[in-house]
C-alpha positions as CSV (number, residue, x, y, z in Angstrom):
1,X,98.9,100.1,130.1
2,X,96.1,101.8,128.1
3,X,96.2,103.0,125.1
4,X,95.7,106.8,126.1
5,X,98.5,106.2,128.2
6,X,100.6,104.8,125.5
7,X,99.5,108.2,123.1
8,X,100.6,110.0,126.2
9,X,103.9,109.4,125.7
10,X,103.9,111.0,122.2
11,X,106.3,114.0,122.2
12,X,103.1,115.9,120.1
13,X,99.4,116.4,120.0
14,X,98.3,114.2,117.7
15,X,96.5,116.1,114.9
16,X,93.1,114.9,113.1
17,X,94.0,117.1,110.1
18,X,97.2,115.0,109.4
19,X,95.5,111.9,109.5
20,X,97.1,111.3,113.0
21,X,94.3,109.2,114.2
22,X,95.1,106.4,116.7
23,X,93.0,103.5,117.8
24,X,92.2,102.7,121.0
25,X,89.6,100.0,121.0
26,X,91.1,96.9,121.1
27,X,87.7,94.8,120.6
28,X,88.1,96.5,117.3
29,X,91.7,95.5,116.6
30,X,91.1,92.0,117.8
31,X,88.4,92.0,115.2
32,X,91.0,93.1,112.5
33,X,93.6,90.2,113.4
34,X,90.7,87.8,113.1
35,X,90.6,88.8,109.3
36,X,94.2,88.5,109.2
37,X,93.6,84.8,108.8
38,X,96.9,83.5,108.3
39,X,99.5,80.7,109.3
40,X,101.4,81.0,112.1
41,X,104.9,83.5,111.9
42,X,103.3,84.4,108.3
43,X,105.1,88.1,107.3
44,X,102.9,91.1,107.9
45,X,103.9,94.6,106.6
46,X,102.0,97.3,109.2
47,X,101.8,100.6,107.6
48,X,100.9,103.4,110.3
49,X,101.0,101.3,113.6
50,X,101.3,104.6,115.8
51,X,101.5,103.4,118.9
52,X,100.9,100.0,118.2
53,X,97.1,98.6,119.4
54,X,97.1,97.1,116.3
55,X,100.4,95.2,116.2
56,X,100.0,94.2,120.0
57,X,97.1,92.2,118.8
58,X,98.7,91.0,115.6
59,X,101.6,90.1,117.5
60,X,99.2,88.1,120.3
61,X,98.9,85.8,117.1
62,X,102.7,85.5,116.7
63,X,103.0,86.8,113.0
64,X,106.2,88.1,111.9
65,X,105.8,91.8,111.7
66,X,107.7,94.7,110.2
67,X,106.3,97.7,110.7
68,X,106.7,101.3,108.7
69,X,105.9,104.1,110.7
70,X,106.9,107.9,109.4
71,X,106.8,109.7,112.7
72,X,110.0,109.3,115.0
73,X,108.0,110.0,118.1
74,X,105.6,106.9,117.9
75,X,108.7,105.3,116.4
76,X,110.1,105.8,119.8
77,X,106.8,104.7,121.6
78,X,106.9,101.1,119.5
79,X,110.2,100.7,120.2
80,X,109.9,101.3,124.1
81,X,105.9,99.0,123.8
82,X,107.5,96.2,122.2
83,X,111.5,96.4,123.3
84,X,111.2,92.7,124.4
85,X,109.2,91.2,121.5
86,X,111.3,89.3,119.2
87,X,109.2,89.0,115.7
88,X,109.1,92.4,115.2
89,X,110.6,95.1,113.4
90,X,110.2,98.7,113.5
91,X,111.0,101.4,110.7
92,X,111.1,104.8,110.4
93,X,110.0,104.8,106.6
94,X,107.5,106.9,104.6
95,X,105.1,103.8,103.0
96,X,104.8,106.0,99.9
97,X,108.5,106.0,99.3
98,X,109.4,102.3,101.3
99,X,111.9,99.6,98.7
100,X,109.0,96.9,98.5
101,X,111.1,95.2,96.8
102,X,113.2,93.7,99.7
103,X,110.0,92.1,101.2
104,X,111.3,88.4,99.5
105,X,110.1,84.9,100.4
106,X,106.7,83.8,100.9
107,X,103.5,85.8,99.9
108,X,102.8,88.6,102.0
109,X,100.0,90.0,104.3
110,X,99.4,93.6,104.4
111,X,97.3,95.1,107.9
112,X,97.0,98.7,108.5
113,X,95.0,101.5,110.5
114,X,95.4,103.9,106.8
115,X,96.5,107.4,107.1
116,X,93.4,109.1,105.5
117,X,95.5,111.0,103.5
118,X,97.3,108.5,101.5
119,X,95.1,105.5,101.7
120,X,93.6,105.8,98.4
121,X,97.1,106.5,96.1
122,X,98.9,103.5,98.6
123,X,96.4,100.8,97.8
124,X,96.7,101.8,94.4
125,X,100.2,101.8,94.2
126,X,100.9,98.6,96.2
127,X,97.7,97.1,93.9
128,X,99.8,97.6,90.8
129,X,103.1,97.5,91.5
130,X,103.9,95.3,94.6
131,X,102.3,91.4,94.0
132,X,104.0,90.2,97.0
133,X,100.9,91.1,98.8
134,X,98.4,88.4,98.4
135,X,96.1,89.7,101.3
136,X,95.0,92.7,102.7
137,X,93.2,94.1,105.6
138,X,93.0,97.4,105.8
139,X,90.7,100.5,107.8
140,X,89.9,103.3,106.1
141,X,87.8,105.9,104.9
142,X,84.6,104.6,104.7
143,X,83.8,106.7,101.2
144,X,86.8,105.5,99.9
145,X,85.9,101.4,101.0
146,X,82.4,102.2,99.4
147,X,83.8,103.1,96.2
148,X,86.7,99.9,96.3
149,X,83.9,97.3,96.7
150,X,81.3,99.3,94.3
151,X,79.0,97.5,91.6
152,X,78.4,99.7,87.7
153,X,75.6,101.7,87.9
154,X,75.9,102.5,91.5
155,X,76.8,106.2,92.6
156,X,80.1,105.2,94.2
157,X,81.2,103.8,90.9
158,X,84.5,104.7,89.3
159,X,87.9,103.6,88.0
160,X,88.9,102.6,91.6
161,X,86.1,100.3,91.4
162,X,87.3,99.0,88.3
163,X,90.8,99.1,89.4
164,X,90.1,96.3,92.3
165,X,87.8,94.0,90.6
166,X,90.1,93.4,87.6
167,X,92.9,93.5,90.2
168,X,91.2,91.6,93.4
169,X,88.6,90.2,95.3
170,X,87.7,93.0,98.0
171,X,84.9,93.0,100.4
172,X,83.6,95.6,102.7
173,X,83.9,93.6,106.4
174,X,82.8,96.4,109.3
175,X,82.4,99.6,110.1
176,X,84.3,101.3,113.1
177,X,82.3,104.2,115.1
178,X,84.7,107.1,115.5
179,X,84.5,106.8,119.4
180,X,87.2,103.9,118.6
181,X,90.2,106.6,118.2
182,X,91.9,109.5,119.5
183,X,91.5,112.0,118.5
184,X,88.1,111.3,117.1
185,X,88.3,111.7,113.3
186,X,85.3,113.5,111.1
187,X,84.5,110.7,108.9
188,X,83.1,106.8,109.5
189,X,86.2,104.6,108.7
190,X,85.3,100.8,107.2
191,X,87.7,97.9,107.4
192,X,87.8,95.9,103.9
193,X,89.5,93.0,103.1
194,X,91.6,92.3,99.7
195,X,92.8,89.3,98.2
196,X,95.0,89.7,95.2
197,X,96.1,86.6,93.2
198,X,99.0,86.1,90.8
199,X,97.9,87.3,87.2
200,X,99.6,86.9,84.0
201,X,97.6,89.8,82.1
202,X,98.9,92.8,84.4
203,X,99.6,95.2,81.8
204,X,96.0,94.4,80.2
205,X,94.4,95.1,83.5
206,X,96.7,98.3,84.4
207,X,95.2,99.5,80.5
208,X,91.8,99.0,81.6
209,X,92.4,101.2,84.8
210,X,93.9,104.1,82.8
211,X,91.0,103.8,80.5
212,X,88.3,103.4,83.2
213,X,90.1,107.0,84.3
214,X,89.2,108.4,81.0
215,X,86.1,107.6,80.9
216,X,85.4,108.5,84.5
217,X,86.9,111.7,84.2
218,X,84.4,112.3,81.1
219,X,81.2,110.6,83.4
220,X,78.5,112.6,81.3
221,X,79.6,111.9,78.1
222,X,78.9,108.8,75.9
223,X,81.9,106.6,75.5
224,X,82.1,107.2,71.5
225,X,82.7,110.3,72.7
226,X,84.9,110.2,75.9
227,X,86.9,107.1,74.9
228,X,86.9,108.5,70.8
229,X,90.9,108.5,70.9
230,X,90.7,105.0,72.3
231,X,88.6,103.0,70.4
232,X,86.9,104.3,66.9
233,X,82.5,103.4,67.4
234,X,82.4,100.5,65.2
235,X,85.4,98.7,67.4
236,X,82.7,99.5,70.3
237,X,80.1,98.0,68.7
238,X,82.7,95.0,67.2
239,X,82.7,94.1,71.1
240,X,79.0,94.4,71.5
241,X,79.4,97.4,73.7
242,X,76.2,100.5,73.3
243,X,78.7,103.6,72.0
244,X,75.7,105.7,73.5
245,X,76.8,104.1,77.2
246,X,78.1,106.3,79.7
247,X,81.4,105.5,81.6
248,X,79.0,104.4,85.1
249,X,77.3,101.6,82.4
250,X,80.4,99.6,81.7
251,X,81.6,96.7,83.7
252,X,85.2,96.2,84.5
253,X,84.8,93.0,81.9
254,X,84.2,95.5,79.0
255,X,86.7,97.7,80.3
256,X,89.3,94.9,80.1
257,X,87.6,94.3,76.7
258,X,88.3,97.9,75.5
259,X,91.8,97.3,76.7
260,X,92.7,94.4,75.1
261,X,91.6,95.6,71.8
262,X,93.5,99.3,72.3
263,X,96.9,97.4,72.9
């Protein structure tokens, strides 16, 4: 079957607005399971599936996959689509609200198609809070991968940035034409890949984030000024840092730095 025939079964129209767009070129979800690159019957979470091109091809490579889907309908279609597949299992869960802490045993891989409108505050979330996850490959906004993967100084700069360098390794992989889903979405999407690695300095790192936010949410101002009930000017200077720099100027290094000394 195709994929529009397996939408077709949907009990609703999807809707572009809710972020309800499914993929239906499977080049491009073999190309996402190639980046998967994991051992065979590894543990995949799949957030979003839909109607499941993604986790057909995923499956193809005989991962272990559970899969968190908020919408009963394509629920229903997942269920029907892979009914004799044994490696899989399907939940009817919100991903912002899912118990991560039942995914035990080996490290984790996380795949998924993201739901524009909660990519950004998931990644985050799971980022922070979930170290299970020691790989990710995930599709989304392509604005939003631009600003995950950014370098200071560039105009896509800002405490995400810093947020996934102090956190990850993340590179920016492909882009995906929006002729690959249905319905067609308004924006370019980008698939990125993310590997996170155990760390024994979280609460530094999660210090610098909420710092980088400060001083990101204050962009035009000069640190001595933005970050003043941080850090006093001399302890900027003490760490060889300009108090005359602006937020876009800073590495996530002197961020860290910034950090350390705060704590």
């Amino acid at each position: 079957m195709s994929e529009y025939s397996w939408i077709d079964k949907l009990d609703f129209k999807p809707n572009s607005n809710l972020g309800q767009n499914f993929l239906i070129d499977t080049n491009i979800s073999r190309k996402i399971t190639k980046l998967v690159q994991g051992q065979l019957a590894d543990p995949i979470l799949e957030v979003g599936p839909g109607t499941g091109s993604l986790t057909n091809e995923l499956l193809k490579d005989q991962y272990r996959i559970k899969a968190l889907e908020i919408d009963s309908s394509a629920v229903s279609v997942l269920q029907e689509r892979f009914s004799e597949v044994p490696n899989i299992e399907i939940l009817n869960e919100d991903a912002m609200k899912f118990d991560y802490s039942q995914l035990t045993g080996p490290w984790w891989i996380f795949v998924s198609n993201l739901p524009y409108n909660i990519g950004t505050r998931l990644l985050v979330k799971l980022v922070t809070e979930v170290p299970v996850f020691h790989r990710y490959v995930v599709m989304l906004q392509k604005e939003v991968a631009q600003r995950i993967v950014a370098q200071p100084g560039s105009k896509d700069y800002g405490a995400i940035s810093v947020l996934f360098s102090l956190y990850t390794t993340s590179k920016l992989q492909f882009d995906v034409s929006k002729n690959c889903f249905h319905p067609q979405p308004k924006v370019t999407s980008s698939v990125i890949t993310i590997q996170r690695e155990a760390l024994i300095d979280e609460d530094i790192r999660f210090q610098a984030f909420e710092i980088a936010k400060t001083a990101f949410q204050q962009k035009r101002k000069k640190i001595r000024s933005s970050l003043k009930t941080i850090l006093t000017e001399s302890k900027l200077e003490e760490l060889g840092l300009d108090p005359n720099s602006r937020a876009e100027e800073l590495s996530p290094e002197d961020f860290y730095k910034i950090a350390e000394m705060s704590i």
